[in-house]
C-alpha positions in Angstrom: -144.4 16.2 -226.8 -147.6 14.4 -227.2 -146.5 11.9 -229.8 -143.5 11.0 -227.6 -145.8 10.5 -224.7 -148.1 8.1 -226.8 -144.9 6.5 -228.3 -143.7 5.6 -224.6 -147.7 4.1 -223.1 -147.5 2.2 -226.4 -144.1 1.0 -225.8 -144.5 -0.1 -222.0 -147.8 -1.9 -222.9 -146.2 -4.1 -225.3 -143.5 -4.7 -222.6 -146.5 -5.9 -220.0 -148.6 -8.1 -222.8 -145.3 -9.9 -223.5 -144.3 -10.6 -220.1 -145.0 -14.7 -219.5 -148.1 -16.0 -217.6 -146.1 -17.0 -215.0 -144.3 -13.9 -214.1 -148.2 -12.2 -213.8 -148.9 -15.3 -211.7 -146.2 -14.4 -209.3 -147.5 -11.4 -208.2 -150.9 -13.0 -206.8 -148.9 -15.8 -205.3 -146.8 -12.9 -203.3 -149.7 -12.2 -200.9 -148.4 -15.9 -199.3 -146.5 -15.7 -196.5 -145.0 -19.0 -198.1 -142.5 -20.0 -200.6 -143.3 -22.2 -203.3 -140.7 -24.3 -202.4 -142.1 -24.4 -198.7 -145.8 -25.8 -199.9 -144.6 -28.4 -202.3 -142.3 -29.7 -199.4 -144.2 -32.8 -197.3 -145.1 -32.6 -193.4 -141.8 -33.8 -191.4 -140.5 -34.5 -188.1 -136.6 -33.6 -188.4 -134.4 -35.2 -185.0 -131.8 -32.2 -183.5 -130.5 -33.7 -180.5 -127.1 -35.2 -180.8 -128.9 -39.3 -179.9 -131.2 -38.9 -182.5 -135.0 -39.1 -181.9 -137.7 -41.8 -182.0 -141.0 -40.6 -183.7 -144.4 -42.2 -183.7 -148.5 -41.6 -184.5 -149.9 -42.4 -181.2 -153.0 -43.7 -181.6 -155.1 -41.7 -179.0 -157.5 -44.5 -177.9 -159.7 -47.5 -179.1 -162.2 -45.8 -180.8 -159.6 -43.4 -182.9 -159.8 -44.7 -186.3 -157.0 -45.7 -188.4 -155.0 -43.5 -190.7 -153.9 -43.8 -194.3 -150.7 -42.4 -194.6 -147.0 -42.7 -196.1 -143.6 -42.1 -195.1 -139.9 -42.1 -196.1 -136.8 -41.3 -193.9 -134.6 -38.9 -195.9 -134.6 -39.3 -199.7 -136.1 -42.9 -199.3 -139.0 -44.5 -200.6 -142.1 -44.2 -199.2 -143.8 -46.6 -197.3 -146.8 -47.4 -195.4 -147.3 -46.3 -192.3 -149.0 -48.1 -189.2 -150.4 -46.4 -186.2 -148.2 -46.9 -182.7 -145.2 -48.1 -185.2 -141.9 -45.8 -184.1 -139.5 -44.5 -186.6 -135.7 -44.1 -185.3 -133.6 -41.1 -186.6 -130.3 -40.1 -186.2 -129.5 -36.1 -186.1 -130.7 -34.5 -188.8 -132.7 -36.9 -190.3 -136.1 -36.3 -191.1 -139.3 -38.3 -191.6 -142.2 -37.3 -194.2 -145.5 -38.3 -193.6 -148.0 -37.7 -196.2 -152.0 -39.1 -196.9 -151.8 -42.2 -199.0 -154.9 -43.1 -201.6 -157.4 -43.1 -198.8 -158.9 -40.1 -196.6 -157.6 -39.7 -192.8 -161.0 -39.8 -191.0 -159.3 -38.9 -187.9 -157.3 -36.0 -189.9 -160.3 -35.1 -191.4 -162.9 -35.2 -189.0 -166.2 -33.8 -189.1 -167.5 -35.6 -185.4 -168.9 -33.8 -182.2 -166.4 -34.8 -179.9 -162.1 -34.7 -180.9 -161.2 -36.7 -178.0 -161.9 -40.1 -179.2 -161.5 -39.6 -183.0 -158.0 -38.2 -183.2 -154.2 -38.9 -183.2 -151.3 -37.3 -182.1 -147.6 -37.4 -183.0 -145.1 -37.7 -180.5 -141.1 -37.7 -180.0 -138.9 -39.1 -177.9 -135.8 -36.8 -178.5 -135.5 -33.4 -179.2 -137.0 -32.6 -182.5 -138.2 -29.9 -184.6 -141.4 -29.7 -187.5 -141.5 -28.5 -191.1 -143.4 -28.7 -194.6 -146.3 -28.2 -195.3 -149.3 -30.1 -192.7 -151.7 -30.6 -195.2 -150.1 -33.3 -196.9 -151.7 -34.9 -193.9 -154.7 -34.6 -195.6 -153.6 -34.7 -199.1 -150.8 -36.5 -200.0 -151.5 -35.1 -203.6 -152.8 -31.6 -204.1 -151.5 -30.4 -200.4 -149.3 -27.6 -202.3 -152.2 -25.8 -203.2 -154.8 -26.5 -200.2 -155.2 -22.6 -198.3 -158.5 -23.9 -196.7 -160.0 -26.7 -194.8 -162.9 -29.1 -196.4 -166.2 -27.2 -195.9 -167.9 -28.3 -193.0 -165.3 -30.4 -191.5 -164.3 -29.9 -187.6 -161.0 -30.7 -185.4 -159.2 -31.4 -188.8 -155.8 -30.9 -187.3 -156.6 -30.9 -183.3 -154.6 -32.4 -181.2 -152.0 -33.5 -183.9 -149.1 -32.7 -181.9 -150.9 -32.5 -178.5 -148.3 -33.8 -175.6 -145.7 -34.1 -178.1 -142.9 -35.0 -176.3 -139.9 -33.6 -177.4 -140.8 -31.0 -179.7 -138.9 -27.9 -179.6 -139.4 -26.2 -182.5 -142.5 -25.6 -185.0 -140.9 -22.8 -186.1 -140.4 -24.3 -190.0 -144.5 -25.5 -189.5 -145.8 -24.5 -192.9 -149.7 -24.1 -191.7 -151.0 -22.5 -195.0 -154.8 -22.3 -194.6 -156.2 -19.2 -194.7 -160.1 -19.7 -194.4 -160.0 -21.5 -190.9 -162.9 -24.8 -190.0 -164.6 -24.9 -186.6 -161.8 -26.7 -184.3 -159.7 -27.1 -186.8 -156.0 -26.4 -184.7 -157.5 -26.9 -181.2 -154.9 -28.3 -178.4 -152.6 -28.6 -181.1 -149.8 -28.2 -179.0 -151.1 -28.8 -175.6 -148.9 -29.4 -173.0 -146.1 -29.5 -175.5 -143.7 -28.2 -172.5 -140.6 -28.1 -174.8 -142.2 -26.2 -177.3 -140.3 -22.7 -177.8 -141.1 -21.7 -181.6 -144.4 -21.1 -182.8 -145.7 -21.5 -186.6 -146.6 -18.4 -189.1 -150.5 -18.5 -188.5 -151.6 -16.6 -191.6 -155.5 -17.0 -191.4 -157.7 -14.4 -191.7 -161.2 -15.6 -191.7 -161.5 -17.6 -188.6 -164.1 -20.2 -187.0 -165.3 -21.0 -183.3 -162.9 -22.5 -181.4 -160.5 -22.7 -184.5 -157.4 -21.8 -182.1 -158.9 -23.0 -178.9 -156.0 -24.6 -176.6 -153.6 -24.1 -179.7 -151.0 -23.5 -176.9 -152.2 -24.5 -173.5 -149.3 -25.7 -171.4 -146.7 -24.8 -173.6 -144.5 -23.6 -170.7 -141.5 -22.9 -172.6 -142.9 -20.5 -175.5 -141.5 -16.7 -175.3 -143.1 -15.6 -178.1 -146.4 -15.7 -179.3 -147.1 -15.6 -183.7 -148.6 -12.8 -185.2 -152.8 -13.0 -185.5 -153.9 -11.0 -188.7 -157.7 -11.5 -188.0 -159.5 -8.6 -188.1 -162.8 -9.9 -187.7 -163.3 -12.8 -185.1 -165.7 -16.1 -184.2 -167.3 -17.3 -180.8 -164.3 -18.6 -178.9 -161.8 -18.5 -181.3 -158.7 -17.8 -179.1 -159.9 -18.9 -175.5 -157.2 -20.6 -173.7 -154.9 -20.0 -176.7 -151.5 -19.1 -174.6 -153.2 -20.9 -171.5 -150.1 -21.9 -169.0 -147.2 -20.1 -171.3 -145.5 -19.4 -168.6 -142.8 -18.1 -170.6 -144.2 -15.8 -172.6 -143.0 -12.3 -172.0 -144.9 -10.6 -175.1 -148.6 -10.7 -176.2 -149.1 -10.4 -179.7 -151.0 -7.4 -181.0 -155.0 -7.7 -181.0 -156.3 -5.2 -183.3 -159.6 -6.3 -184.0 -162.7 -3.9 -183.2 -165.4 -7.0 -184.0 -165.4 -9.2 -181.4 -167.4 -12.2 -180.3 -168.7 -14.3 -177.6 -166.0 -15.6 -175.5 -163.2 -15.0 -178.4 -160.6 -13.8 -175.8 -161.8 -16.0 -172.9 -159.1 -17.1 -170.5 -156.2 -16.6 -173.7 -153.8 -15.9 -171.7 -154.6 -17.2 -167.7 -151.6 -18.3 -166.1 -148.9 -16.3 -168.3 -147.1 -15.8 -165.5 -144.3 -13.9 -167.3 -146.3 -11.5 -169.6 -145.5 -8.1 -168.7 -147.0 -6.0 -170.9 -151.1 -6.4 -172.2 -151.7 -6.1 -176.1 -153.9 -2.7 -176.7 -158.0 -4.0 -177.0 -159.3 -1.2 -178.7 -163.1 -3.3 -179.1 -166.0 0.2 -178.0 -168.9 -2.8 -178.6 -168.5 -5.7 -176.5 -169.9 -9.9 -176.6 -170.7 -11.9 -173.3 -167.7 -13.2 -171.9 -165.0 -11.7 -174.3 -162.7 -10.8 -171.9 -163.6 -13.4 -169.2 -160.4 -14.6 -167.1 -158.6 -12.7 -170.3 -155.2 -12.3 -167.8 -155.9 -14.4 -165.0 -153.3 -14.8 -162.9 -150.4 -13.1 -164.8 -148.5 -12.2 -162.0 -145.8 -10.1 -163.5 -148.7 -8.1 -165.4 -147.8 -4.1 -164.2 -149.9 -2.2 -166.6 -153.7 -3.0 -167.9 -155.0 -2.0 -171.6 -157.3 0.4 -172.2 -160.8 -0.5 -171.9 -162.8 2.4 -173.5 -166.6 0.4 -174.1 -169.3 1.7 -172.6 -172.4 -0.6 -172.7 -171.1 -4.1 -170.5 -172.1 -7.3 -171.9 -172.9 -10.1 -169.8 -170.0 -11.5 -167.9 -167.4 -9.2 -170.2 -164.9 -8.6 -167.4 -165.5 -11.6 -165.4 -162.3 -12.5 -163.6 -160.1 -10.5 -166.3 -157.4 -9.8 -163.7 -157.6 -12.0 -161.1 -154.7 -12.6 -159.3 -152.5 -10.3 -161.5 -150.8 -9.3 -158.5 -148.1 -6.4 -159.5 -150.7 -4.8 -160.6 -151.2 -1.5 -159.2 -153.5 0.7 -161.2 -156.6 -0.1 -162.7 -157.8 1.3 -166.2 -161.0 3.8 -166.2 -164.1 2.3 -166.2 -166.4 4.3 -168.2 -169.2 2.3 -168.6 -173.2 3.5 -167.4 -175.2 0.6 -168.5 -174.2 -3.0 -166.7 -174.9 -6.4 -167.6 -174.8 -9.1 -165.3 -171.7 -10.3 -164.0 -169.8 -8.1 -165.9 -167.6 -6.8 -163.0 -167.4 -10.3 -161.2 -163.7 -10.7 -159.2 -162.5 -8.2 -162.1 -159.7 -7.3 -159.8 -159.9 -9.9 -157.2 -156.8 -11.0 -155.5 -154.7 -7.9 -157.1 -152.8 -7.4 -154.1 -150.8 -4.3 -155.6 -153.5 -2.6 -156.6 -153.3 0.9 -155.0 -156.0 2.8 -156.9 -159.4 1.7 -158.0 -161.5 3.0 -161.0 -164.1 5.3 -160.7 -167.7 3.4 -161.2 -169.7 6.0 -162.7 -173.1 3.6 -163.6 -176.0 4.8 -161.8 -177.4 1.6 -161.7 -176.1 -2.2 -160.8 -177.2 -5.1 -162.5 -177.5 -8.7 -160.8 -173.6 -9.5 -159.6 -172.1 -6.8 -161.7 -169.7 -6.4 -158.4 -169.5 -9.5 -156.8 -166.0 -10.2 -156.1 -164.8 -7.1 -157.9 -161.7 -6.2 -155.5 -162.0 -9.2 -153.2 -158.4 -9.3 -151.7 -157.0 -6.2 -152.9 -155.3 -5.6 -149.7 -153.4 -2.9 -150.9 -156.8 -0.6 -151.8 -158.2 1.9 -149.7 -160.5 4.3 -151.3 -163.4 3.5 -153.8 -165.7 6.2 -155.8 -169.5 4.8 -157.1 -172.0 6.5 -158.6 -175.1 4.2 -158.2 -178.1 5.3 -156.5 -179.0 2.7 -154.3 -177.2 -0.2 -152.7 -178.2 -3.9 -154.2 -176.5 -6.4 -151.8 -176.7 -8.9 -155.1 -174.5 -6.8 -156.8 -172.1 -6.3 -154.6 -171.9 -9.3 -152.5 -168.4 -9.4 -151.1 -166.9 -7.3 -153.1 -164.6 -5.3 -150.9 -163.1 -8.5 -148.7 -160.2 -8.4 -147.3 -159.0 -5.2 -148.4 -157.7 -2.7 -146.4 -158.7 -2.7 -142.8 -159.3 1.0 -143.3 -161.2 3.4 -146.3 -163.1 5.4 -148.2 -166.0 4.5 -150.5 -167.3 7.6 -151.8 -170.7 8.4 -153.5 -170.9 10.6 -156.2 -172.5 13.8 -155.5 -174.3 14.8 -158.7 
């Protein structure tokens, strides 16, 4: 039995060592959420309304430098391209843009300030995008690029920002993994028509790397997956901003967060029913900071199990959310200031309040906090003593008559 054994391991490891290099490969290159074929094709704007489309790079203003790139219609030969210059397609047809000899300074930016050193595409038509954006940056070695250039910022913002007619960036092949400071913000912005989202594969993110990525996009239902477990200073605020279509949050597992990372994300979803679970027990100033501000079809609130506040944590995270009529437990004792600030304000549904179990306020931790909850009537507390900066106006306009009960212990 023991010789068989041996005769079989010796048997399969000859099978292994004589496999080719490139099936091995493969199995590294399965960890992509891409296909081979999908990196090697170029960046493309493809026309789907039955006129055809007009495409152009706008250039954004007088000090946006110029770009190097190429682009062919089709299977045609590629050409030069010139800022402002507007390419007609018919349906169907696609245009490929890719970096010519030269680097794309306004691609590839690495200044203070993106709104006088980028570009942005636009349509006149309804179109949709494909291939793979970094042969923006690349027209060579783009297949293989999963990161940004080390120390580069607002590589890609504002690319597609006020786009138009773009309807679909569903086939967007956005293949970096290791994410630059800026790098996608307002990428869509106010692209209104927008209602297909790219893969977004990253996992090691940047401040303000998704910043805006979405702001405006008033047709978008559905929001892409976020695999980040670990997140940077900023790195979704305003992400969904205005998607007042969006009926679904996507899921936010990470326990790490950072200052501001989920600041305002999703203020003025107007549609979202439903909050994503925020599991986070250690908080960052201003995390959650005008997080669901005025979703108004938002009926249920997360889970919000952190103890210690941070400063400014819950500032305005529900403002305005008016179906919503119960309020998650509060279990926090040690405040930080402004961490309660018009938390609830204007949540006219809201039939039940938390119980506020701190002993002691902090500067403005209540200011605001149920501020035209009209619908409230009875508040517990368990601080001590009464600080009128801590609580200044915090129970306006709510229910001509109440309770607010001390805690007896």
């Amino acid at each position: 039995m023991k010789r068989k054994i041996l005769t079989l391991l010796l048997s399969l490891a000859m099978v292994v060592t004589m496999m080719p290099m490139t099936a091995v490969g493969s199995f590294a290159a399965s960890t992509s959420p891409f296909t081979k074929a999908q990196l090697e094709e170029p960046f493309y704007i493809e026309a789907v309304a039955d006129d055809g489309a007009i495409v152009s790079l706008q250039r954004k203003n007088e000090y946006a430098p110029a770009v190097n790139l190429l682009y062919k219609v089709n299977n045609g030969e590629w050409k030069d391209y010139e800022l402002n210059s507007e390419v007609k397609l018919a349906k169907n047809d696609r245009v490929y843009f890719k970096a010519g000899s030269e680097e794309n300074p306004s691609l590839k930016n690495t200044q203070m300030n993106s709104d006088y050193y980028s570009n942005s595409f636009n349509s006149k038509g309804e179109t949709k995008l494909g291939g793979n954006i970094m042969s923006l940056l690349d027209g060579k070695n783009f297949s293989t690029m999963d990161k940004f250039q080390s120390g580069t910022r607002y590589s890609l913002s504002h690319i597609f920002c006020e786009g138009g007619d773009i309807v679909s960036a569903k086939d967007l092949i956005l293949p970096a993994k290791e994410l630059t400071s800026n790098c996608y913000e307002s990428m869509f912005r106010y692209c209104g028509n927008l209602k297909e989202a790219p893969v977004l594969p990253a996992t090691e993110l940047a401040t303000h790397c998704y910043t805006c990525m979405f702001d405006g996009c008033s047709s978008l239902e559905s929001a892409p997956e976020l695999k980040a477990e670990i997140l940077k200073s900023s790195c979704y605020s305003e992400m969904f901003n205005n998607c007042e279509s969006l009926k679904e949050a996507p899921e936010l597992a990470s326990k790490h967060l950072a200052n501001g990372c989920y600041k305002s994300m999703f203020a003025g979803c107007s549609s979202l029913q439903t909050a994503p679970k925020l599991p986070a027990a250690e908080l960052k100033d201003n995390c959650y900071n005008c997080m669901f501000l005025s979703c108004t079809s938002l009926k249920e609130a997360p889970e919000l199990p952190a103890k210690v506040m941070t400063r400014e944590c819950y500032t305005s995270m529900f403002y305005g959310c008016t179906s919503l009529m119960h309020a998650p437990e509060l279990p926090a004792t040690s405040l930080s200031y402004g961490c309660y600030w018009s938390m609830f304000e204007n949540c006219q549904s809201l039939v039940k309040a938390p119980v506020l179990p701190a002993k002691k306020t902090a500067s403005s931790s209540y200011n605001r906090m149920f501020a035209g909850c009209e619908s409230l009537n009875r508040i517990e507390v368990g601080f001590e003593e009464w600080n009128f900066f801590a609580t200044t106006s915090w129970l306006n306009e709510v229910a001509e008559k109440g309770t607010v009960q001390e805690d007896s212990e």
